[in-house]
C-alpha positions as CSV (number, residue, x, y, z in Angstrom):
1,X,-44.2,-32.7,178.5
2,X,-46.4,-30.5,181.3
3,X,-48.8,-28.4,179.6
4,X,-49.5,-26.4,183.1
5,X,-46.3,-24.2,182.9
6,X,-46.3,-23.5,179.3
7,X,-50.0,-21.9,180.2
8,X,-49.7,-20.1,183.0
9,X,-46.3,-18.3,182.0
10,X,-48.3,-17.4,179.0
11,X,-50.8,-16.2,181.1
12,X,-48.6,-14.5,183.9
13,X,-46.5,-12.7,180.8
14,X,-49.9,-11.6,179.1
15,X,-51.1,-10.2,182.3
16,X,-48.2,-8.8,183.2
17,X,-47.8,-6.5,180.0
18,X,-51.2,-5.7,180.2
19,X,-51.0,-4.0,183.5
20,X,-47.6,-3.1,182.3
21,X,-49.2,-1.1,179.3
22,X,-51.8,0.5,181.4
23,X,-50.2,1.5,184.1
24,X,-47.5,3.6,182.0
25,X,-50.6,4.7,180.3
26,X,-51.8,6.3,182.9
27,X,-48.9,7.7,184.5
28,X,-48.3,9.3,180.7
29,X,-52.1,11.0,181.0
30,X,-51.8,12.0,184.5
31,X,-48.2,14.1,183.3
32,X,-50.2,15.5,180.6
33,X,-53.0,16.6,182.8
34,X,-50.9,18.3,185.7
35,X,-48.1,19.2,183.3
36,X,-48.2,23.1,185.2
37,X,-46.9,21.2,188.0
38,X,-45.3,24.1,191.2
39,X,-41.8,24.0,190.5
40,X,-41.6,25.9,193.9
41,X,-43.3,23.6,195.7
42,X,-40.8,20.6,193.8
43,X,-37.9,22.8,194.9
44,X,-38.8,22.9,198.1
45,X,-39.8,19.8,199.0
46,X,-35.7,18.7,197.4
47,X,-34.5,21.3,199.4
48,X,-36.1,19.7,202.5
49,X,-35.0,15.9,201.6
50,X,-31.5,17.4,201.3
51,X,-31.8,19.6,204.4
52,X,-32.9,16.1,206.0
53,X,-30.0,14.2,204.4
54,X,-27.3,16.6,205.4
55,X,-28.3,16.7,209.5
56,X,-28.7,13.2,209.8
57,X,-25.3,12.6,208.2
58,X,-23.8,15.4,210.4
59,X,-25.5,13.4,213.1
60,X,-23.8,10.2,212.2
61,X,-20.7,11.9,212.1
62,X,-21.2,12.7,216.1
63,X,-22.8,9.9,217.3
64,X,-19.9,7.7,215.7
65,X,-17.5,10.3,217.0
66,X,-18.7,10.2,220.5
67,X,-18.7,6.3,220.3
68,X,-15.4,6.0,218.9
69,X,-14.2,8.4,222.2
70,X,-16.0,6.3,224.4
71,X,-14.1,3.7,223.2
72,X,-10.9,5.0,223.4
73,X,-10.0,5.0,219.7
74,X,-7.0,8.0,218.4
75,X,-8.7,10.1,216.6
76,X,-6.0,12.4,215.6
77,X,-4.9,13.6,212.3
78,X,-1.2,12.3,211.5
């Protein structure tokens, strides 16, 4: 049997969790130092990504409209 995969998945597992561990360690320290984070500033910056969302969908909706006219496509309701 190889030896070579039995080691380095060991390895690449071991290493893995390790950075695994510290990384969520970290994140968890960094919350606990800034945990007065601005709730304005969070709000706002959602309000903005959904501002964003809703023009370029309402976008969408024209520039498939306009296409779809071009076209020559019924676009009535029944």
């Amino acid at each position: 049997m190889e030896w070579f995969p039995i080691v380095a998945g060991t390895f690449k597992v071991l290493a893995l969790a390790t950075g695994m561990f510290f990384a969520i360690k970290w994140h968890y320290d960094q919350g606990k130092k800034e945990k007065v984070m601005e709730r304005r500033a969070v709000l706002r910056a959602g309000g903005i990504v959904a501002a964003v969302f809703m023009l370029s969908l309402l976008g969408l909706g024209l520039v498939t409209f306009v296409f779809a006219r071009k076209l020559g496509l019924d676009l009535r309701f029944p």
